[in-house]
Backbone as XML, in Angstrom:
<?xml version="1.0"?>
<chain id="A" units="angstrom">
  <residue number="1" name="UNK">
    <atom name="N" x="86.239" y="39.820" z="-15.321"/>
    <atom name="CA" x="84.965" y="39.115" z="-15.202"/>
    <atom name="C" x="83.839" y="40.095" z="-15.510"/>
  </residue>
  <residue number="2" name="UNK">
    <atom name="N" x="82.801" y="39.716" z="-16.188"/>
    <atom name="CA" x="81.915" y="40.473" z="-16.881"/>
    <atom name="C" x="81.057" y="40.453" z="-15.341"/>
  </residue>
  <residue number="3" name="UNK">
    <atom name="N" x="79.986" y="41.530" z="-15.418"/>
    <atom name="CA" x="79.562" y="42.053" z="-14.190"/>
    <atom name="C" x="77.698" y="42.239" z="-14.273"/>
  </residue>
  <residue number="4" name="UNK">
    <atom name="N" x="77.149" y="41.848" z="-13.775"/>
    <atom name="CA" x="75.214" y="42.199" z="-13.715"/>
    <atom name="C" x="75.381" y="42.966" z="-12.708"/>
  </residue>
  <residue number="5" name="UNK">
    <atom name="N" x="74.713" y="44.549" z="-12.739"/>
    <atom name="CA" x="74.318" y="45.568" z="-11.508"/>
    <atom name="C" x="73.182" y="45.485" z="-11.812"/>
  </residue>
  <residue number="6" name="UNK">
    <atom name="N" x="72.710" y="45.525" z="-10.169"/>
    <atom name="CA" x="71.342" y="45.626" z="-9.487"/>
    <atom name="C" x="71.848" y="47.079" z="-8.346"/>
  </residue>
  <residue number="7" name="UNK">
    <atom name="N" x="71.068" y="48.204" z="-9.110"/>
    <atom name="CA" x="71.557" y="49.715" z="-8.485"/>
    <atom name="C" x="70.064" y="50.337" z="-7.609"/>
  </residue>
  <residue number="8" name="UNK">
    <atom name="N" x="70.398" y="50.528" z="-6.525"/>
    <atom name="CA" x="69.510" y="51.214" z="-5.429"/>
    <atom name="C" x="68.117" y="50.216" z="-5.621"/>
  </residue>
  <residue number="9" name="UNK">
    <atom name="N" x="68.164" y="48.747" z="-5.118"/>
    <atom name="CA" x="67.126" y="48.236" z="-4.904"/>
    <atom name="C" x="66.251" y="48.482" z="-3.622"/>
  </residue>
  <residue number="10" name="UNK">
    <atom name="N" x="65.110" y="48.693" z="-3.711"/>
    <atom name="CA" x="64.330" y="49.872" z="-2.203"/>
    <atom name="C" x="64.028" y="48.277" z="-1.560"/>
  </residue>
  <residue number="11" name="UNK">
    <atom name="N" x="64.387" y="48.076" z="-0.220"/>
    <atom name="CA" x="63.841" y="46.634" z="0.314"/>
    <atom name="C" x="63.171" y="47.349" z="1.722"/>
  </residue>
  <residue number="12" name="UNK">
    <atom name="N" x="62.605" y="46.954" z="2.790"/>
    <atom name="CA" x="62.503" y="46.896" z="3.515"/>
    <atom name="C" x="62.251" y="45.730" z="4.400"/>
  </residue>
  <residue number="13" name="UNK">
    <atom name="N" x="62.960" y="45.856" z="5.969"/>
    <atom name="CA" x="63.026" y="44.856" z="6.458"/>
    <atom name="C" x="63.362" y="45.363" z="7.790"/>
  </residue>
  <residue number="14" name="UNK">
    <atom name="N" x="63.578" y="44.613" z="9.080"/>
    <atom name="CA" x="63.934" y="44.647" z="10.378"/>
    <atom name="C" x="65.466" y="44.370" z="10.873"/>
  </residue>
  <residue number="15" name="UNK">
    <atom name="N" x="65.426" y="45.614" z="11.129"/>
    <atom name="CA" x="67.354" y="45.523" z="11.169"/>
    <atom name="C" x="67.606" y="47.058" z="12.595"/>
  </residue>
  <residue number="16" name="UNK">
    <atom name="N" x="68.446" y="46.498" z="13.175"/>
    <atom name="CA" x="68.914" y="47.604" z="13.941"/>
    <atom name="C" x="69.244" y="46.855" z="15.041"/>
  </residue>
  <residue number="17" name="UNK">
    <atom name="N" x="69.938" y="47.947" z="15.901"/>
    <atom name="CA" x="70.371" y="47.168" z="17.448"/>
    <atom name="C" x="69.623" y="47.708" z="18.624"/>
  </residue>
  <residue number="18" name="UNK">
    <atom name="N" x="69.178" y="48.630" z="18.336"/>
    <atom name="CA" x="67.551" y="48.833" z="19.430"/>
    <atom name="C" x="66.949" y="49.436" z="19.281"/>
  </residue>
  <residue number="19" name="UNK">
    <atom name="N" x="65.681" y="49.401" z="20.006"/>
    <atom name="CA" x="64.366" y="50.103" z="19.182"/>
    <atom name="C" x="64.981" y="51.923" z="19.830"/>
  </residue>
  <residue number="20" name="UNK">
    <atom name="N" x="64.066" y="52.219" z="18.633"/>
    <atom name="CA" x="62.644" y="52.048" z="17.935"/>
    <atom name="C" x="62.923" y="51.344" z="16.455"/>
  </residue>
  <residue number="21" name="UNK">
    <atom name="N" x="64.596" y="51.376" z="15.576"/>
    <atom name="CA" x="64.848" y="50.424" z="14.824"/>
    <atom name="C" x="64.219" y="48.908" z="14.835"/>
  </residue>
  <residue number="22" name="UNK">
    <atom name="N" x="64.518" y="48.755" z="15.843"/>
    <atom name="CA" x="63.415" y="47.165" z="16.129"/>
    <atom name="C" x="62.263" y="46.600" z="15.464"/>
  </residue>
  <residue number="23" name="UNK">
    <atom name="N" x="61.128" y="47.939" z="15.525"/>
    <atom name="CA" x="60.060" y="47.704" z="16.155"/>
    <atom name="C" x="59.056" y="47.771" z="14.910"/>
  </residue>
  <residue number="24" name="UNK">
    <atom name="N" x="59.504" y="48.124" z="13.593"/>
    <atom name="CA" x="58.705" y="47.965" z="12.689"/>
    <atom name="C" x="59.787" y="47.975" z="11.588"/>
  </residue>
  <residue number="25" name="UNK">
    <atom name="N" x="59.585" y="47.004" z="10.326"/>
    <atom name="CA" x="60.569" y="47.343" z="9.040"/>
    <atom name="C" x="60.994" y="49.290" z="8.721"/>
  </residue>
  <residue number="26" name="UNK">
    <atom name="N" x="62.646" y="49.111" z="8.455"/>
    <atom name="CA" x="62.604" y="50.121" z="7.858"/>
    <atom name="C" x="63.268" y="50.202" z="6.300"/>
  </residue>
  <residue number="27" name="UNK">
    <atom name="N" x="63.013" y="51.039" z="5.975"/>
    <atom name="CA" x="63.707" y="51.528" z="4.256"/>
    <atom name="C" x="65.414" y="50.997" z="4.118"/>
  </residue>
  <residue number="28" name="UNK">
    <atom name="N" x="65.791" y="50.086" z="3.365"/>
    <atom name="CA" x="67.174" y="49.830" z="3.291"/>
    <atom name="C" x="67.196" y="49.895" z="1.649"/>
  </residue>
  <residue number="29" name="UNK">
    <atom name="N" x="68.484" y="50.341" z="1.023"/>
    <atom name="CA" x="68.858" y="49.806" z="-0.004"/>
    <atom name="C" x="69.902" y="49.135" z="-0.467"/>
  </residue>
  <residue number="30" name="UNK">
    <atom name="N" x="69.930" y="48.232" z="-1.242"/>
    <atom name="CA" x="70.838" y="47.129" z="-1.832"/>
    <atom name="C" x="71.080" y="47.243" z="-3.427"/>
  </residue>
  <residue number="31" name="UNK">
    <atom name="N" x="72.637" y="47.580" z="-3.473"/>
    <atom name="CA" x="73.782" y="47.234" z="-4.243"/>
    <atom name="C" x="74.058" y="46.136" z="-4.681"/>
  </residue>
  <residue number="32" name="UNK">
    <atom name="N" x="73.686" y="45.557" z="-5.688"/>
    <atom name="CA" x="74.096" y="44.598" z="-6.319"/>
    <atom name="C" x="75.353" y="44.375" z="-7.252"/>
  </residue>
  <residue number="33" name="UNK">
    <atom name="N" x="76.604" y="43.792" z="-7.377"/>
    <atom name="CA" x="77.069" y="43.734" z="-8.426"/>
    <atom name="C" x="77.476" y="41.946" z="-8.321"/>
  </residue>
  <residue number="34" name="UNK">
    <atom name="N" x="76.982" y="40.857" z="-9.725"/>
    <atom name="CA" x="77.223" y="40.050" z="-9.726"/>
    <atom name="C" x="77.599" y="39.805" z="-10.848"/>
  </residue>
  <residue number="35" name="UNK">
    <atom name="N" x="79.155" y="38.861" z="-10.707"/>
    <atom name="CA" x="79.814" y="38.547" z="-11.392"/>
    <atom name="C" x="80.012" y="37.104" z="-12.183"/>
  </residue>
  <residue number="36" name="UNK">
    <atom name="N" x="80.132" y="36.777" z="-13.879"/>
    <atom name="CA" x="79.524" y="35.534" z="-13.930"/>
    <atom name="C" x="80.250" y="36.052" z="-15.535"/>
  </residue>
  <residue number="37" name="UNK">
    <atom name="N" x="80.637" y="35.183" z="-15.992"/>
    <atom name="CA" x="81.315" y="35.188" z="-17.679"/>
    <atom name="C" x="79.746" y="35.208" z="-18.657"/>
  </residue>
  <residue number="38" name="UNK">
    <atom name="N" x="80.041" y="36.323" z="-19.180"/>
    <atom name="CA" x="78.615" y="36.936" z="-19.650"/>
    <atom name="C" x="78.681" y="36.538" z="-21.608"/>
  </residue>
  <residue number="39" name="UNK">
    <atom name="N" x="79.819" y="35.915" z="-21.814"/>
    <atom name="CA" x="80.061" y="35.944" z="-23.788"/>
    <atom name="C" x="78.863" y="35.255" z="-23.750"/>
  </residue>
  <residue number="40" name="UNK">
    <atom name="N" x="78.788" y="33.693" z="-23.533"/>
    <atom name="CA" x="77.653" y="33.188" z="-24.397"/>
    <atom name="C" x="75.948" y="33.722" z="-24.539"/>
  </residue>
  <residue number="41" name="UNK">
    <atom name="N" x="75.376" y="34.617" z="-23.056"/>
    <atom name="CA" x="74.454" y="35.414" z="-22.893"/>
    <atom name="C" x="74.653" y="36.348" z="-24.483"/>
  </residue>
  <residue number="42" name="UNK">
    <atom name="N" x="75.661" y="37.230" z="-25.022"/>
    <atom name="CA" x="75.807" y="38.047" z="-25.877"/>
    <atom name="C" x="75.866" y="37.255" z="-26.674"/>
  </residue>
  <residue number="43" name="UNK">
    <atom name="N" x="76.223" y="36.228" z="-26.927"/>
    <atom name="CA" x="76.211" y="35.641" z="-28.564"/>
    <atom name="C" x="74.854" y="34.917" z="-28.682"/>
  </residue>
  <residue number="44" name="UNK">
    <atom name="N" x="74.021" y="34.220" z="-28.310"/>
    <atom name="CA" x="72.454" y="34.009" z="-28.059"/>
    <atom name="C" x="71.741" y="34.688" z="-28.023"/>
  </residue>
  <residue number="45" name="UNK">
    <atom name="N" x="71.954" y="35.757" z="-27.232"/>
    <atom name="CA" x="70.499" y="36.944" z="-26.722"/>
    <atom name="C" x="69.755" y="35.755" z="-25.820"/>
  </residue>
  <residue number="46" name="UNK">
    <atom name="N" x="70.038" y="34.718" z="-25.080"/>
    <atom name="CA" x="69.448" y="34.423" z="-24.819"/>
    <atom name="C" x="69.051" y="34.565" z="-22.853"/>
  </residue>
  <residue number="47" name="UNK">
    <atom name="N" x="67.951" y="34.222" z="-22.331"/>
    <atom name="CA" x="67.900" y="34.743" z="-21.156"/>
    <atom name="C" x="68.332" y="34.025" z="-20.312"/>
  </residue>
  <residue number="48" name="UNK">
    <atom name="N" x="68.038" y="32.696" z="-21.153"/>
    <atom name="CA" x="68.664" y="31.303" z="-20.249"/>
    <atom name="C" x="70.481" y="31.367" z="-19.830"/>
  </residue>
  <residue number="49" name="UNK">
    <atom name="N" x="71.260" y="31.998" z="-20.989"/>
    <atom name="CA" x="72.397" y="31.803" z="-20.970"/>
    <atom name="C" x="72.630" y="32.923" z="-19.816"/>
  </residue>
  <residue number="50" name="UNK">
    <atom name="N" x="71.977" y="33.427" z="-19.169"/>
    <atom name="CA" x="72.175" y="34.788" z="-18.156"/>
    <atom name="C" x="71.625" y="34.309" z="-16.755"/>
  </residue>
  <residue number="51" name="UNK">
    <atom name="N" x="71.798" y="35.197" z="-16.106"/>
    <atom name="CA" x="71.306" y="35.341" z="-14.523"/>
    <atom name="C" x="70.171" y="36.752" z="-15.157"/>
  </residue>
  <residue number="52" name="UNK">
    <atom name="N" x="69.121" y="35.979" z="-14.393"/>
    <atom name="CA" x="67.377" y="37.028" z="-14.881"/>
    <atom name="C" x="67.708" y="38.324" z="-13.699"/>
  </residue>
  <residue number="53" name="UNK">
    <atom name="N" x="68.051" y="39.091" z="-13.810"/>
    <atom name="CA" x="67.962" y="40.190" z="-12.736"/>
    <atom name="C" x="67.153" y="41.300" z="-12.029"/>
  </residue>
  <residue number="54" name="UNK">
    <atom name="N" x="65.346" y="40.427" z="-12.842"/>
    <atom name="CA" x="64.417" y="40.562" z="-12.342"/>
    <atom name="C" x="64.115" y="39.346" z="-11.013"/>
  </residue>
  <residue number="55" name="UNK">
    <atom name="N" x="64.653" y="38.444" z="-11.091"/>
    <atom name="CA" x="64.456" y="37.366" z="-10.106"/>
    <atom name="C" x="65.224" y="37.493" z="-9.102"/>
  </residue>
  <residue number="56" name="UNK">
    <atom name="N" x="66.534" y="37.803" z="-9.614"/>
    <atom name="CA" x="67.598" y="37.996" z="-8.374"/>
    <atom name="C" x="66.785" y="39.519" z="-7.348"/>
  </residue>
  <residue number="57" name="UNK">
    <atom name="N" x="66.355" y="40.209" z="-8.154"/>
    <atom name="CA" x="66.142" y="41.666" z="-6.753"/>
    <atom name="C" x="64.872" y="41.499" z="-6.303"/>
  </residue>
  <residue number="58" name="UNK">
    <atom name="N" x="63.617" y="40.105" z="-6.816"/>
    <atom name="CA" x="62.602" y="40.107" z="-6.249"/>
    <atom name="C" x="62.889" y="38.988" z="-4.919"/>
  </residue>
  <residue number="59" name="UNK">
    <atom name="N" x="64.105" y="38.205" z="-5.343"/>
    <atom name="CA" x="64.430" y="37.279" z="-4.267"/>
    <atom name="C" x="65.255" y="38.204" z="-3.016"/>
  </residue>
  <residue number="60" name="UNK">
    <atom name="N" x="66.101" y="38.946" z="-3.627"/>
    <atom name="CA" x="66.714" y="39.532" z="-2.336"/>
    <atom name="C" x="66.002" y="40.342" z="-1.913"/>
  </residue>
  <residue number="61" name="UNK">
    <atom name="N" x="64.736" y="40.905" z="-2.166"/>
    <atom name="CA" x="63.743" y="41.696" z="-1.321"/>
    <atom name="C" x="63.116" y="40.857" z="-0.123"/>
  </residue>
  <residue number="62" name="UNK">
    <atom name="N" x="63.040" y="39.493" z="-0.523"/>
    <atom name="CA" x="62.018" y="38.604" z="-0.098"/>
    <atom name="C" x="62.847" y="37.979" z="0.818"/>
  </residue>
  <residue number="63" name="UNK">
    <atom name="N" x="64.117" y="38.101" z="0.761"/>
    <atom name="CA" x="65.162" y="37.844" z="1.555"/>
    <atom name="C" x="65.244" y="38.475" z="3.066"/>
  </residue>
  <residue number="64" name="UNK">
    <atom name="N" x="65.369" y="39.742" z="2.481"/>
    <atom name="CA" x="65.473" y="40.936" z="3.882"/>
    <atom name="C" x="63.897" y="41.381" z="4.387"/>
  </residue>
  <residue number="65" name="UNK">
    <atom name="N" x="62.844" y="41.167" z="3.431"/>
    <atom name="CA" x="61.797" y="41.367" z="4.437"/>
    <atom name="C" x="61.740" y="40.191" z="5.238"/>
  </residue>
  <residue number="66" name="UNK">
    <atom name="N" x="62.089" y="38.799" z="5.239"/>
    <atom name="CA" x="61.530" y="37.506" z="5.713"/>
    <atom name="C" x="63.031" y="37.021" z="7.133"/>
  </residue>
  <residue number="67" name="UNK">
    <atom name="N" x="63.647" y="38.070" z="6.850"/>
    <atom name="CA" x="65.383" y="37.977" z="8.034"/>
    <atom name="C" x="64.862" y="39.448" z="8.841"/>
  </residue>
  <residue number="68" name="UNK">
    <atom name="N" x="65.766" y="39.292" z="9.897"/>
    <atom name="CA" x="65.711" y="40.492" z="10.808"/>
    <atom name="C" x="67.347" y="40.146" z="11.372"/>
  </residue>
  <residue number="69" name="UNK">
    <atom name="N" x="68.051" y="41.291" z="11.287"/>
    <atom name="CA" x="69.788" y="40.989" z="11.713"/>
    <atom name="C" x="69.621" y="42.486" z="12.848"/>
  </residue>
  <residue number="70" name="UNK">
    <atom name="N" x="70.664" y="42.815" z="13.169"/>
    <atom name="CA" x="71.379" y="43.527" z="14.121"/>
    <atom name="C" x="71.725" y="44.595" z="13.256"/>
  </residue>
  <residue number="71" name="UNK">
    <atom name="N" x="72.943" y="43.987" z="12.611"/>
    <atom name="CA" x="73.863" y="44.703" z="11.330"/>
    <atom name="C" x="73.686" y="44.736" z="10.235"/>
  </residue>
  <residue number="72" name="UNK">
    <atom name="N" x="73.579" y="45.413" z="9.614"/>
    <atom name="CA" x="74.127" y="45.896" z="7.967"/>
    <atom name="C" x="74.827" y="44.612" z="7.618"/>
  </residue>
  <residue number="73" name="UNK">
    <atom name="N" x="76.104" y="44.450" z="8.364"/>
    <atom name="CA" x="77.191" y="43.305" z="7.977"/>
    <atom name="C" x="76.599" y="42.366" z="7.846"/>
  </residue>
  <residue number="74" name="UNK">
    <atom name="N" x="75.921" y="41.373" z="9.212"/>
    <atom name="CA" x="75.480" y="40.643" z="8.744"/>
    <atom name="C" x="74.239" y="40.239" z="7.887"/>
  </residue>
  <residue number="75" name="UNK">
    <atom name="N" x="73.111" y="41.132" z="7.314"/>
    <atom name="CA" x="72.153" y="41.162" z="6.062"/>
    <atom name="C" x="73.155" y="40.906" z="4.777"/>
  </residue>
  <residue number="76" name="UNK">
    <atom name="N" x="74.186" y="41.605" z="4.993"/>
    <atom name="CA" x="75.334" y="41.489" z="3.927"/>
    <atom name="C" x="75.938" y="40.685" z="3.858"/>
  </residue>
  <residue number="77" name="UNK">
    <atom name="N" x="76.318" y="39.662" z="4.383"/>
    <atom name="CA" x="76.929" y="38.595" z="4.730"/>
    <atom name="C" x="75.695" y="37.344" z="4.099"/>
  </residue>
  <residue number="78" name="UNK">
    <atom name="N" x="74.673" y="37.592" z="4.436"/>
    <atom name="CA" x="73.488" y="36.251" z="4.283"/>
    <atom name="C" x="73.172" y="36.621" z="2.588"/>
  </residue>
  <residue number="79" name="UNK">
    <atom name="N" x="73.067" y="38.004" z="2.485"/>
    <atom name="CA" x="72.773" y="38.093" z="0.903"/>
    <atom name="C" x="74.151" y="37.415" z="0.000"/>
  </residue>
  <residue number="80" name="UNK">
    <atom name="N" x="74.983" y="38.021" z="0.740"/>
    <atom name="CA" x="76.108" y="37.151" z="-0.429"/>
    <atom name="C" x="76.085" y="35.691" z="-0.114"/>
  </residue>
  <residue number="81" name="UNK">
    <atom name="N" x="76.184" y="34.561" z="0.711"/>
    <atom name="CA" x="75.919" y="33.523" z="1.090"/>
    <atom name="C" x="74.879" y="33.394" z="0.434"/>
  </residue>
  <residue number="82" name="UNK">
    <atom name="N" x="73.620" y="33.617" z="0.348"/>
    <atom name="CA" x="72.196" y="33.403" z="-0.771"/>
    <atom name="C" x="72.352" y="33.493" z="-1.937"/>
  </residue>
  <residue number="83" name="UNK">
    <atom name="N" x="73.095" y="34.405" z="-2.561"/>
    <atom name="CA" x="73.813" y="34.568" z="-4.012"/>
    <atom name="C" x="74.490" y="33.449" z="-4.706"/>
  </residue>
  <residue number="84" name="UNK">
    <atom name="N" x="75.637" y="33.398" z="-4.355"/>
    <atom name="CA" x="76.339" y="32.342" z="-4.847"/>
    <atom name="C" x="75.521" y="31.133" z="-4.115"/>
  </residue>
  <residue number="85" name="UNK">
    <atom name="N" x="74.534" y="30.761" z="-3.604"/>
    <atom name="CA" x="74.359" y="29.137" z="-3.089"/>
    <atom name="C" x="73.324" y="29.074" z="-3.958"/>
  </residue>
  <residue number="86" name="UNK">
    <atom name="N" x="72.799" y="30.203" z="-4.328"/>
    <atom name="CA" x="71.427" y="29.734" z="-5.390"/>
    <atom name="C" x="71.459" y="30.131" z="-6.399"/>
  </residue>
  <residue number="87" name="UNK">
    <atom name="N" x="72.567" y="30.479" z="-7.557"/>
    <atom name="CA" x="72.237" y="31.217" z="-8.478"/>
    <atom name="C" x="73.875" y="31.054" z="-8.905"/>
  </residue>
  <residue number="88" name="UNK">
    <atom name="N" x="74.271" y="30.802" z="-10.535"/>
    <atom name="CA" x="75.458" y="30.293" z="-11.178"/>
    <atom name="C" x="76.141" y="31.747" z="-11.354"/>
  </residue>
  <residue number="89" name="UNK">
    <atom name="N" x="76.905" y="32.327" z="-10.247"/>
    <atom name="CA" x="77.490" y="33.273" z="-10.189"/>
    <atom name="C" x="78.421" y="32.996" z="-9.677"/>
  </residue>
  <residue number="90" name="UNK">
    <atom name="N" x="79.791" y="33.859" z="-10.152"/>
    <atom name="CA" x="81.582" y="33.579" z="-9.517"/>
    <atom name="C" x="81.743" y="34.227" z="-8.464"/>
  </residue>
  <residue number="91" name="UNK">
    <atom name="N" x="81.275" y="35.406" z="-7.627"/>
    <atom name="CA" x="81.611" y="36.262" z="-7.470"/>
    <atom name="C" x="80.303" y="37.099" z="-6.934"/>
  </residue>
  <residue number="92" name="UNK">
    <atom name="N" x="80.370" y="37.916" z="-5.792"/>
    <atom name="CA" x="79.311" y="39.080" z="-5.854"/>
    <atom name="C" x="79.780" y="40.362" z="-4.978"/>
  </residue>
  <residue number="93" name="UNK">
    <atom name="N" x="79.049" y="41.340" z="-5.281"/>
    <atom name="CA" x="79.578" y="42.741" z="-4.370"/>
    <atom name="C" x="77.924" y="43.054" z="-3.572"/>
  </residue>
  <residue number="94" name="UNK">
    <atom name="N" x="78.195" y="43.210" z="-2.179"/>
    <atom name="CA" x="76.684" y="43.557" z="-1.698"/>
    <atom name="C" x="76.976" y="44.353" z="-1.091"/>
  </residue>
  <residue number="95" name="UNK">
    <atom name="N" x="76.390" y="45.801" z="-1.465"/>
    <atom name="CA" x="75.998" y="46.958" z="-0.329"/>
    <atom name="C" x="74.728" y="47.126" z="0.011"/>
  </residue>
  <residue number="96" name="UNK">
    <atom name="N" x="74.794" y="47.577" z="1.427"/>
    <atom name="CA" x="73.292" y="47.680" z="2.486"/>
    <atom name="C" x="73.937" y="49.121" z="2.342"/>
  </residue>
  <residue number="97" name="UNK">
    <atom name="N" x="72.608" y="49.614" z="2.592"/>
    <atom name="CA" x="72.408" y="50.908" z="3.347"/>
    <atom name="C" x="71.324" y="51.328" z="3.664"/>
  </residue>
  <residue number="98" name="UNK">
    <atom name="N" x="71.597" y="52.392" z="4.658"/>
    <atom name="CA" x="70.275" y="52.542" z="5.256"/>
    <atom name="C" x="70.121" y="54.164" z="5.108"/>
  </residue>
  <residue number="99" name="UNK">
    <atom name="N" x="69.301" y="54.718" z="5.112"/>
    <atom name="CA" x="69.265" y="56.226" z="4.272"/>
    <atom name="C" x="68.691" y="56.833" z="5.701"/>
  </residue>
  <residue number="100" name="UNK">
    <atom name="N" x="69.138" y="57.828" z="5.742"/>
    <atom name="CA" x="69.333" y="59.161" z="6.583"/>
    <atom name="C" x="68.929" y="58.637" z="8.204"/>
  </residue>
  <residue number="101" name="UNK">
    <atom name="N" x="69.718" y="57.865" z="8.186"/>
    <atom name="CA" x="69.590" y="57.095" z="9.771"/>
    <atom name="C" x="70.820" y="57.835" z="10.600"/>
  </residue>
  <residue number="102" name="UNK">
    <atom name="N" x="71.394" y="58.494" z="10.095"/>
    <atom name="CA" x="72.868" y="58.924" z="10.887"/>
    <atom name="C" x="72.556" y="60.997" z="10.343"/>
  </residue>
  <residue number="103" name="UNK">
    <atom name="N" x="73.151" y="61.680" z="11.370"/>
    <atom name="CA" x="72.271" y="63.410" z="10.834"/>
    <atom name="C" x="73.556" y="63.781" z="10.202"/>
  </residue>
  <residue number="104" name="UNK">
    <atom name="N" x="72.924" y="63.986" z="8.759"/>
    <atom name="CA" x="74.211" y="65.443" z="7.853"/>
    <atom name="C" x="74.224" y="63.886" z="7.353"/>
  </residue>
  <residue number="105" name="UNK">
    <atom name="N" x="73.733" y="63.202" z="7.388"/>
    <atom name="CA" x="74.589" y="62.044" z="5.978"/>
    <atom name="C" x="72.988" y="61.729" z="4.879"/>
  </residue>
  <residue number="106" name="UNK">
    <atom name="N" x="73.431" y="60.966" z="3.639"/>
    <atom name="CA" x="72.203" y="60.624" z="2.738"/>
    <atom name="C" x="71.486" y="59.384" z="3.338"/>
  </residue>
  <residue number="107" name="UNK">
    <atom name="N" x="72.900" y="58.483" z="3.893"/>
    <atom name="CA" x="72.870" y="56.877" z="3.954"/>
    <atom name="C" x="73.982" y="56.455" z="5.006"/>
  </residue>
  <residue number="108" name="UNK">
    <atom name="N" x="73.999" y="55.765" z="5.158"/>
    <atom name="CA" x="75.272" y="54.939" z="5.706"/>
    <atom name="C" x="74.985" y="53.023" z="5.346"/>
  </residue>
  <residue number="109" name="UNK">
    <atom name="N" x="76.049" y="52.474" z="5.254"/>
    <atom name="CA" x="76.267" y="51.080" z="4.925"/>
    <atom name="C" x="77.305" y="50.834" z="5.278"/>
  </residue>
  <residue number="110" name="UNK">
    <atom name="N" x="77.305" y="49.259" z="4.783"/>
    <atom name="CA" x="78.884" y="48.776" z="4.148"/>
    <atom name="C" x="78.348" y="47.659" z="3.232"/>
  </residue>
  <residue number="111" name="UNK">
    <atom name="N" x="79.599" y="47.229" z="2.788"/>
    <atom name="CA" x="79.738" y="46.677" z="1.424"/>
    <atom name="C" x="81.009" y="45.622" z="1.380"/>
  </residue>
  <residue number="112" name="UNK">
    <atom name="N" x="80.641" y="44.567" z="0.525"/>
    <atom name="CA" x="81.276" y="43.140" z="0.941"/>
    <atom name="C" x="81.424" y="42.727" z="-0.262"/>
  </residue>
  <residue number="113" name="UNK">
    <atom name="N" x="82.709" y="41.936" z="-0.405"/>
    <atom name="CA" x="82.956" y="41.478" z="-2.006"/>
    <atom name="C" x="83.139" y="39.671" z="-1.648"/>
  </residue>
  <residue number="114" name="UNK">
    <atom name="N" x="82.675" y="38.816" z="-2.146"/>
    <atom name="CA" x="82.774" y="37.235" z="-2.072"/>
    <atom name="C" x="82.949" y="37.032" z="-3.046"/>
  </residue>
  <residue number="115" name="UNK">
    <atom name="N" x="83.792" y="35.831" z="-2.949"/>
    <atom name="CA" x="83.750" y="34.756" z="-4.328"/>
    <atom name="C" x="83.429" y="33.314" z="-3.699"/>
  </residue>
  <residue number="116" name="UNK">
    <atom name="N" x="82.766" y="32.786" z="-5.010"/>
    <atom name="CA" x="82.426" y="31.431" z="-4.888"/>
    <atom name="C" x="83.603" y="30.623" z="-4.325"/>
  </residue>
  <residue number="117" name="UNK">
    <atom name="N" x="83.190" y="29.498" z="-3.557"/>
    <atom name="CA" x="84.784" y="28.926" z="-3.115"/>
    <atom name="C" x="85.227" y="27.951" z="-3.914"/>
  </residue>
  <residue number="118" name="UNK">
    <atom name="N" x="86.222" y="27.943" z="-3.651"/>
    <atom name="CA" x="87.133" y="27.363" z="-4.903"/>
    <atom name="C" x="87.337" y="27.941" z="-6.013"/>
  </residue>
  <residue number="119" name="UNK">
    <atom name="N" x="87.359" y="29.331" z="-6.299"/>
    <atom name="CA" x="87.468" y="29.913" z="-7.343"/>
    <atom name="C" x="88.746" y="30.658" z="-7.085"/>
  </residue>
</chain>
């Protein structure tokens, strides 16, 4: 299956399990990889025959600033659920992370692979 990456999108939003995480948005980034049979996009050039992947990372910004979760998992869980329910994709890969929230690391996350159902 042919693949659209959306690489280190900067979002911010309200996520954590207690303050001071709480208490004001912080810096997360999101991994995109969405999956979707890409030939007729290449034989058109056209934009219509594609998923716009300027729309998809202004929506999933608008996503996680406008949600507040606990977990990583579940932001990850609602982005892939938002993916495939709004947008003609088979398939998606979503990583969260959250950057230098844990000491001696860059980031920490996790990362979730869905497919559309019935596929």
């Amino acid at each position: 299956m042919d693949r659209i990456i959306i690489s280190d999108l900067q979002t911010t939003g309200i996520i954590g399990v207690k303050h001071p995480e709480r208490d004001k948005p912080q810096i997360l980034l999101i991994n995109l990889t969405l999956y979707r049979d890409l030939r007729l996009a290449g034989q058109t050039d056209s934009i219509t025959d594609t998923v716009n992947y300027s729309t998809i990372a202004s929506a999933v910004g608008e996503q996680v600033s406008d949600t507040q979760f606990h977990t990583v998992e579940a932001l990850a869980e609602h982005l892939s659920n938002y993916l495939l329910s709004n947008y003609p994709l088979n398939a998606v890969r979503v990583r969260v992370e959250k950057p230098k929230k844990v000491s001696n690391t860059a980031r920490v996350g996790v990362e979730i692979f869905r497919r559309k159902s019935g596929l």
